[in-house]
N, CA, C and O atoms as a printed pandas DataFrame, in Angstrom:
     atom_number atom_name residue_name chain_id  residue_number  x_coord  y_coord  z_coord
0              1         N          UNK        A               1    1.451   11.046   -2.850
1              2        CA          UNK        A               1    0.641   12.211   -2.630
2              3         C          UNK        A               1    1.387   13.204   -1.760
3              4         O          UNK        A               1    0.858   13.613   -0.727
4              5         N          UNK        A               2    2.563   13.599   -2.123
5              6        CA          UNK        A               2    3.709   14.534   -1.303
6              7         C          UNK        A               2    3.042   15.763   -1.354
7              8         O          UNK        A               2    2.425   16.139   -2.350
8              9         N          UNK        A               3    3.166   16.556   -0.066
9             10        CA          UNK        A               3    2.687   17.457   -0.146
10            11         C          UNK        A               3    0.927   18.081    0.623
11            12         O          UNK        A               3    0.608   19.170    1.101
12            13         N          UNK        A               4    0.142   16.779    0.419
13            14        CA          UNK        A               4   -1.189   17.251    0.604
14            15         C          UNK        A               4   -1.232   17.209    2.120
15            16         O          UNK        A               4   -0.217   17.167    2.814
16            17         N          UNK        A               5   -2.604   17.224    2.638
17            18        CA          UNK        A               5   -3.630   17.743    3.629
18            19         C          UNK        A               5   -3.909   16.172    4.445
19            20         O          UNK        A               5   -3.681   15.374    3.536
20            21         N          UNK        A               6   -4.158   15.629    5.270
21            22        CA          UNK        A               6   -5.171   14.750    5.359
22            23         C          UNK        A               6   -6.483   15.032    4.950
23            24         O          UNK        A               6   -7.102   13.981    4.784
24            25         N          UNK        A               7   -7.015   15.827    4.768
25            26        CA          UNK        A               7   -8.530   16.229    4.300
26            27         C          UNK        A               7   -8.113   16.219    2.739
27            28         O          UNK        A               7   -9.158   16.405    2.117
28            29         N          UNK        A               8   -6.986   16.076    1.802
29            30        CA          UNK        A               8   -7.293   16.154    0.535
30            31         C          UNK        A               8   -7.048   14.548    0.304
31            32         O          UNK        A               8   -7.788   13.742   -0.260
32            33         N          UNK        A               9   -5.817   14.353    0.898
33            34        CA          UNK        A               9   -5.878   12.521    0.860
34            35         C          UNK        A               9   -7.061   12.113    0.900
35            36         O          UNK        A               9   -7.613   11.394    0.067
36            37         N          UNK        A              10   -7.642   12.688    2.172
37            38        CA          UNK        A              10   -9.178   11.875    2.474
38            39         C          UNK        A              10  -10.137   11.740    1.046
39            40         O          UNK        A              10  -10.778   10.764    0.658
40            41         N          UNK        A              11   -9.945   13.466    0.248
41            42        CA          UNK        A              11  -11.178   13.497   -0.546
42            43         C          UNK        A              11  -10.547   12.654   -2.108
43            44         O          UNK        A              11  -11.343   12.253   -2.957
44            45         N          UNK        A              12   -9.168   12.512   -2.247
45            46        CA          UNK        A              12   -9.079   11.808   -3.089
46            47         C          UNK        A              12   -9.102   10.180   -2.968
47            48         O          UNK        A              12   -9.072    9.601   -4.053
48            49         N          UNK        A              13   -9.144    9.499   -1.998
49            50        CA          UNK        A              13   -9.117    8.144   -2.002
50            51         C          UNK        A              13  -10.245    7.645   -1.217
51            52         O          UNK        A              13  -10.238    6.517   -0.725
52            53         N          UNK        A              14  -11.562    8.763   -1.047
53            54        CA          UNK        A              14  -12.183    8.830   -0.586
54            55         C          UNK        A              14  -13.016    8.358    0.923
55            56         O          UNK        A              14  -14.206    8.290    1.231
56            57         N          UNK        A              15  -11.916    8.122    1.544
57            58        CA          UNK        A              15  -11.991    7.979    2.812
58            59         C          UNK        A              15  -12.295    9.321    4.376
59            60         O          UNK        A              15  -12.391   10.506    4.055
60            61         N          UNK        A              16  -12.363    9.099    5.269
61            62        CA          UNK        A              16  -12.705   10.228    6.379
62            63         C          UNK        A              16  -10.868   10.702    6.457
63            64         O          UNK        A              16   -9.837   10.065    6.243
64            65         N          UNK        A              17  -11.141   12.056    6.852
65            66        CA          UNK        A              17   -9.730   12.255    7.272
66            67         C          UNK        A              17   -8.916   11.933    8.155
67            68         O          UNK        A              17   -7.686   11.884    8.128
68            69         N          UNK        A              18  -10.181   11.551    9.530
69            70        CA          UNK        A              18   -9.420   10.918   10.542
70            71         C          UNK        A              18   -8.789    9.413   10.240
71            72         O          UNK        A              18   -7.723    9.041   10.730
72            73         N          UNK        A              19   -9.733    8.482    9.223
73            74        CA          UNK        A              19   -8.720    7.477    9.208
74            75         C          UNK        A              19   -7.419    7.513    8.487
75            76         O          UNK        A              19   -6.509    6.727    8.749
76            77         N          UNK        A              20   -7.297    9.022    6.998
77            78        CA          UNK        A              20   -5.962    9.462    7.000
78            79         C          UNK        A              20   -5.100    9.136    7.867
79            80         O          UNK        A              20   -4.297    8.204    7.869
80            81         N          UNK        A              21   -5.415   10.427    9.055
81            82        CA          UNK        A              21   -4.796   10.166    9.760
82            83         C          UNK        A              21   -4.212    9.792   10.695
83            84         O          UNK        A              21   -3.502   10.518   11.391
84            85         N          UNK        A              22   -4.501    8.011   10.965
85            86        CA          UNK        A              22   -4.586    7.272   11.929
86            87         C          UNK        A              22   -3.899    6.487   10.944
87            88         O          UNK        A              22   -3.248    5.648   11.567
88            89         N          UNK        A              23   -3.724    6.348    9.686
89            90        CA          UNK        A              23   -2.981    5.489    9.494
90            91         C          UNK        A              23   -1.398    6.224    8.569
91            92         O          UNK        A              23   -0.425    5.622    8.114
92            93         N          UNK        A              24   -1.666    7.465    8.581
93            94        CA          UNK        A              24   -0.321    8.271    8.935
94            95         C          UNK        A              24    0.480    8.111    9.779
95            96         O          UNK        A              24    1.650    7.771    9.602
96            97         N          UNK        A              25   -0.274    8.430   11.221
97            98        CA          UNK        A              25    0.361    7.538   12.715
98            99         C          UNK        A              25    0.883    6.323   12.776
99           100         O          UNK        A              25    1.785    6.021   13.557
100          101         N          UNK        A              26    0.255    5.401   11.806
101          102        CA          UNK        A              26    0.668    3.985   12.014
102          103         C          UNK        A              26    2.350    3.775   11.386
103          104         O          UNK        A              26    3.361    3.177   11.753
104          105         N          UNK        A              27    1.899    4.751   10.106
105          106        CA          UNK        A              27    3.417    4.532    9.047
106          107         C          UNK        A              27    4.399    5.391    9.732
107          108         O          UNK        A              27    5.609    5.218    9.585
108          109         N          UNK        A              28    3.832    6.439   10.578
109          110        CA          UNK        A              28    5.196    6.581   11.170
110          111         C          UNK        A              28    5.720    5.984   12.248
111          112         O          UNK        A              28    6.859    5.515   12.267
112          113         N          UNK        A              29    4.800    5.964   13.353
113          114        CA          UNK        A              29    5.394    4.711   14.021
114          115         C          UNK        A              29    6.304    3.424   13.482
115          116         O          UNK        A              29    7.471    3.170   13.777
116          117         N          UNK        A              30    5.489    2.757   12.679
117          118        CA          UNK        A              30    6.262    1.626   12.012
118          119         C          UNK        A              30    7.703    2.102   11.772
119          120         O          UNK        A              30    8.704    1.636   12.317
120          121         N          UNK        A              31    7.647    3.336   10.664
121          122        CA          UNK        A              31    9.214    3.737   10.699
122          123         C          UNK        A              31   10.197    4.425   11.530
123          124         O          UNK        A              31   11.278    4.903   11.187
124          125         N          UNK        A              32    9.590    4.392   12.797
125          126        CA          UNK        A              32   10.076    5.458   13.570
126          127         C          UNK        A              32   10.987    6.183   13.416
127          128         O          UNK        A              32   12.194    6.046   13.614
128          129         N          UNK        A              33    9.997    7.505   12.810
129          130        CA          UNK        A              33    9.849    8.902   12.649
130          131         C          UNK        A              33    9.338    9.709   13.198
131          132         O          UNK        A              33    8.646    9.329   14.143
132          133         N          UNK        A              34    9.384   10.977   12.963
133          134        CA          UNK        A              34    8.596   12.086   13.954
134          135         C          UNK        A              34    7.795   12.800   12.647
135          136         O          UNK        A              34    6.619   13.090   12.863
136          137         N          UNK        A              35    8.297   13.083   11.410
137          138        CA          UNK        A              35    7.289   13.622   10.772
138          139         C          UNK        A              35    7.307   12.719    9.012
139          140         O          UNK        A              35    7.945   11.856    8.408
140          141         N          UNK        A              36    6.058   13.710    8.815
141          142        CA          UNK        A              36    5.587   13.320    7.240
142          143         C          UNK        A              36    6.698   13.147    6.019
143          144         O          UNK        A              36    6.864   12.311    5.131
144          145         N          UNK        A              37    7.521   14.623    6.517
145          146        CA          UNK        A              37    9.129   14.632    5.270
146          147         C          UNK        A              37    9.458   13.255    5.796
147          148         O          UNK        A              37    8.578   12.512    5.362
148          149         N          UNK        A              38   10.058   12.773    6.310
149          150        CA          UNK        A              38   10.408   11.719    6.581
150          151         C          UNK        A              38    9.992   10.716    6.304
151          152         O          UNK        A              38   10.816    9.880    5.933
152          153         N          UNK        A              39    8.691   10.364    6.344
153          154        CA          UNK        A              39    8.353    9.367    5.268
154          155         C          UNK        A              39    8.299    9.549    3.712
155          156         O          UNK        A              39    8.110    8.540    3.032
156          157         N          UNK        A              40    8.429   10.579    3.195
157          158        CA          UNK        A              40    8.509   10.549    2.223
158          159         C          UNK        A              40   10.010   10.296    1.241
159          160         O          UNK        A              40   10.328    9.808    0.157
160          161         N          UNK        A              41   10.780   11.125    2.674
161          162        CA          UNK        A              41   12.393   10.443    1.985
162          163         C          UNK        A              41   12.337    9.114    2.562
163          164         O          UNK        A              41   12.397    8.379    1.575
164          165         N          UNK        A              42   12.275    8.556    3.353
165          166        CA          UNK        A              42   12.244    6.646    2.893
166          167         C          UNK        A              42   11.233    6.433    1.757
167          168         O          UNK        A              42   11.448    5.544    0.934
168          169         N          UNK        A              43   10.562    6.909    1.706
169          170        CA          UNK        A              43    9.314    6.379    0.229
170          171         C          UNK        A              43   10.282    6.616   -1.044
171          172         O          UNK        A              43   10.315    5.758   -1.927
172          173         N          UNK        A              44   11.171    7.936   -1.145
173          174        CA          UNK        A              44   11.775    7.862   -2.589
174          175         C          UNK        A              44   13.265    7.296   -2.162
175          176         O          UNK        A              44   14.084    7.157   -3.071
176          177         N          UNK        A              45   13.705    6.911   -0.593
177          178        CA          UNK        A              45   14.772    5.655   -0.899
178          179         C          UNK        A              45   14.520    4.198   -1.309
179          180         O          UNK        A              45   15.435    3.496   -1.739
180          181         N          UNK        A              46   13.193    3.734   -1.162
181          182        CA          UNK        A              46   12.684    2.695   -1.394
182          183         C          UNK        A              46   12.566    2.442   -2.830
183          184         O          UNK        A              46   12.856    1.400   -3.419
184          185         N          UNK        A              47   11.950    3.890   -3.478
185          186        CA          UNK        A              47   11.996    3.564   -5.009
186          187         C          UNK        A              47   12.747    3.857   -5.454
187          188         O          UNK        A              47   12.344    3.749   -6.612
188          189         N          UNK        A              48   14.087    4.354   -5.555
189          190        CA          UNK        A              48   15.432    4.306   -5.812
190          191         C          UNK        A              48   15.995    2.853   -5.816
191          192         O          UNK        A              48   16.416    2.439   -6.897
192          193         N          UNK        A              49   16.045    2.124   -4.854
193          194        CA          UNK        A              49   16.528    0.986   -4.909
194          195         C          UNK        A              49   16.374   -0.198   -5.489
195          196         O          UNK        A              49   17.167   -1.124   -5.659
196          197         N          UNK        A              50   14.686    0.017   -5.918
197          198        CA          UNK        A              50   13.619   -0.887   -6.527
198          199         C          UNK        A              50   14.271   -1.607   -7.892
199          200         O          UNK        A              50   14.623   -0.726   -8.676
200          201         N          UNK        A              51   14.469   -2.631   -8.278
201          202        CA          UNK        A              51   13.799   -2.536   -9.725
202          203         C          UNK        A              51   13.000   -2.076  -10.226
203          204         O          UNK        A              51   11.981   -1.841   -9.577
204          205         N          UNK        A              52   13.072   -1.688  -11.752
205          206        CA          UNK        A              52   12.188   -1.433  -12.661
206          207         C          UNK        A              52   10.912   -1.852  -12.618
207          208         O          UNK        A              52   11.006   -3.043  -12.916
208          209         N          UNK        A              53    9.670   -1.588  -12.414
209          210        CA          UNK        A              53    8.340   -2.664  -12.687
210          211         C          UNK        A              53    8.938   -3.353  -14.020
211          212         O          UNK        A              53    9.973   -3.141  -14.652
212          213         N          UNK        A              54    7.986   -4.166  -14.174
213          214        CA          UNK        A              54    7.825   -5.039  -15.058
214          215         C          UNK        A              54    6.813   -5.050  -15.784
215          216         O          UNK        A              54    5.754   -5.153  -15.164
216          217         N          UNK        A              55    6.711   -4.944  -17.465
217          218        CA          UNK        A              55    5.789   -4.531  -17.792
218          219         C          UNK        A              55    4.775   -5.206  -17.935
219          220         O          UNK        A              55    5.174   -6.346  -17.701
220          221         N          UNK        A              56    3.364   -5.282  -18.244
221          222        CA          UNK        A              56    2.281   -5.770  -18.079
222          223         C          UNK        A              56    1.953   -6.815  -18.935
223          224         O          UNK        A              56    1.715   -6.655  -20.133
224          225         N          UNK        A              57    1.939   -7.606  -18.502
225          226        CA          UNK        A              57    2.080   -9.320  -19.837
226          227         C          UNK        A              57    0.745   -9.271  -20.417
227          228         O          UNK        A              57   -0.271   -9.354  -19.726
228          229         N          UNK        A              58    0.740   -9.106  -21.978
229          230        CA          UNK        A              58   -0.077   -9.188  -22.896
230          231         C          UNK        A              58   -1.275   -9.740  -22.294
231          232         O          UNK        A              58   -1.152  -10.465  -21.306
232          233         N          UNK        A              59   -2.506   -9.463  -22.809
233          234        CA          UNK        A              59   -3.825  -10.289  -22.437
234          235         C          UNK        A              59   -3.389  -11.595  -23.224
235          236         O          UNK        A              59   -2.555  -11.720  -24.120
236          237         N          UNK        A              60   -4.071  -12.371  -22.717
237          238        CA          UNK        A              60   -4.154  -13.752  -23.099
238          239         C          UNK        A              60   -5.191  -14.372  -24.673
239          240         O          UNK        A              60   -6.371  -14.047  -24.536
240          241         N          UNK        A              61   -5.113  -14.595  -25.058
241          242        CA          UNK        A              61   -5.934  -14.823  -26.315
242          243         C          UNK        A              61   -6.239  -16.007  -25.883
243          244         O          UNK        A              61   -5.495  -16.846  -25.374
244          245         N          UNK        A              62   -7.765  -16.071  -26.177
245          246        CA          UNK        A              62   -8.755  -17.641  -25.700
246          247         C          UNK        A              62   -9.400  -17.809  -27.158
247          248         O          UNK        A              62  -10.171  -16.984  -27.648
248          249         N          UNK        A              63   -9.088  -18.683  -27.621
249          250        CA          UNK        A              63  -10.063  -19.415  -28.991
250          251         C          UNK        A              63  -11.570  -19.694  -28.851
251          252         O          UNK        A              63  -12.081  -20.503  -28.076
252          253         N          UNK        A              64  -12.233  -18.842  -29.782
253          254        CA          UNK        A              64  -13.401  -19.319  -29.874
254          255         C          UNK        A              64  -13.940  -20.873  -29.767
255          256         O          UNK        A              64  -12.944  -21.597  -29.765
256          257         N          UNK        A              65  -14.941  -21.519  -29.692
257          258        CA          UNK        A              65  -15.019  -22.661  -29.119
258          259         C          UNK        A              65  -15.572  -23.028  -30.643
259          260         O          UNK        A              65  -16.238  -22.259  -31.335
260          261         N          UNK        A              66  -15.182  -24.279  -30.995
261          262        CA          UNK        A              66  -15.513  -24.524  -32.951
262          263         C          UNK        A              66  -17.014  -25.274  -32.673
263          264         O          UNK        A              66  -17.698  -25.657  -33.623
């Protein structure tokens, strides 16, 4: 969500804004950083480095019971 508000984070994942941003605070602390750009370039060094997902293994087929 690069780019937004804490108040739009909030209204899309529908949470208050303050816990946005209390746990904005947390991720930067953790990475100690000073701002938001900054987490976001570790967020796209992280998925740079990643493997590929893996794609989603077929549903399972269950036999009717005879």
């Amino acid at each position: 969500m690069a780019g937004l508000t804490n108040a739009q984070i909030a209204a899309e994942l529908v949470l208050s804004p303050k816990t946005v941003s209390a746990h904005v605070e947390h991720i930067l602390a953790k990475l100690g950083v000073a701002r938001r750009a900054e987490i976001a370039a570790w967020a796209a060094t992280v998925r740079a480095t990643e493997p590929p997902a893996s794609p989603t293994p077929p549903q399972l087929q269950v036999a009717a019971p005879n």
